[in-house]
N, C-alpha and C positions, 0 to 999 in steps of 0.2 A: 838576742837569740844566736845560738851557734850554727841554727840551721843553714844562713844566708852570707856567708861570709864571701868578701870581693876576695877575687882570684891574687893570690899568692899573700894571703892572709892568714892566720892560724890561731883557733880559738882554744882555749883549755876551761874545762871546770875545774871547780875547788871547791873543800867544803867549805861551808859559810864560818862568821867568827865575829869577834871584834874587831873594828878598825878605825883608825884616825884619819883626818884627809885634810891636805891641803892641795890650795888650789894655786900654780906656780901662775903668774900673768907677768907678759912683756911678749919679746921678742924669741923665738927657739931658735933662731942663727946665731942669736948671740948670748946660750948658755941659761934661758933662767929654766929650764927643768933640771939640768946638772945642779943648779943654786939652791934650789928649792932644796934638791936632797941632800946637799951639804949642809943646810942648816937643818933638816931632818936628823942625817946623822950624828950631831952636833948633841944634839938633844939628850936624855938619859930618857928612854923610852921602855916601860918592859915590854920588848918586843918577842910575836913570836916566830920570825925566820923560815915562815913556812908560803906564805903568798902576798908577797907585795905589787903591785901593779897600779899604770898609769891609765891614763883613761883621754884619749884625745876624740873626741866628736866637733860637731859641727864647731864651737869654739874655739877649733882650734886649725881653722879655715886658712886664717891670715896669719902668715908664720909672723909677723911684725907686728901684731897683736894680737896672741893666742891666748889662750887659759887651758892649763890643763892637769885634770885632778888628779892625784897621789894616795894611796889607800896605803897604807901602812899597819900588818896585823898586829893588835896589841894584846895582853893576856888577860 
């Protein structure tokens, strides 16, 4: 919900769609959401360029063991 967001947070809608998702896991001090999306990019995806987004919750607590999912719109 957008209702409850912690302070200096910022939430947006979007219409809904199709999307892919991976889910990056390791460490985020040392680059695996940047990695994830390089082999995202890497891909031939027909993407549609209009709302991609991460997704960091409670798994994503221990920056030295995180998981954190990637939605990427596709057509």
């Amino acid at each position: 919900s957008l209702d409850n967001l912690p302070e200096g947070m910022q939430g947006y809608e979007f219409a809904g769609g199709e999307y892919a998702k991976w889910t990056a896991t390791g460490n985020i001090n040392q680059g695996m959401v940047a990695q994830t999306w390089g082999q995202i990019w890497s891909m031939d995806l027909d993407r549609k360029y209009i709302a991609d987004f991460e997704v960091y919750d409670e798994r994503a607590r221990n920056p030295e063991a995180a998981e954190v999912d990637i939605y990427v719109g596709i057509q």
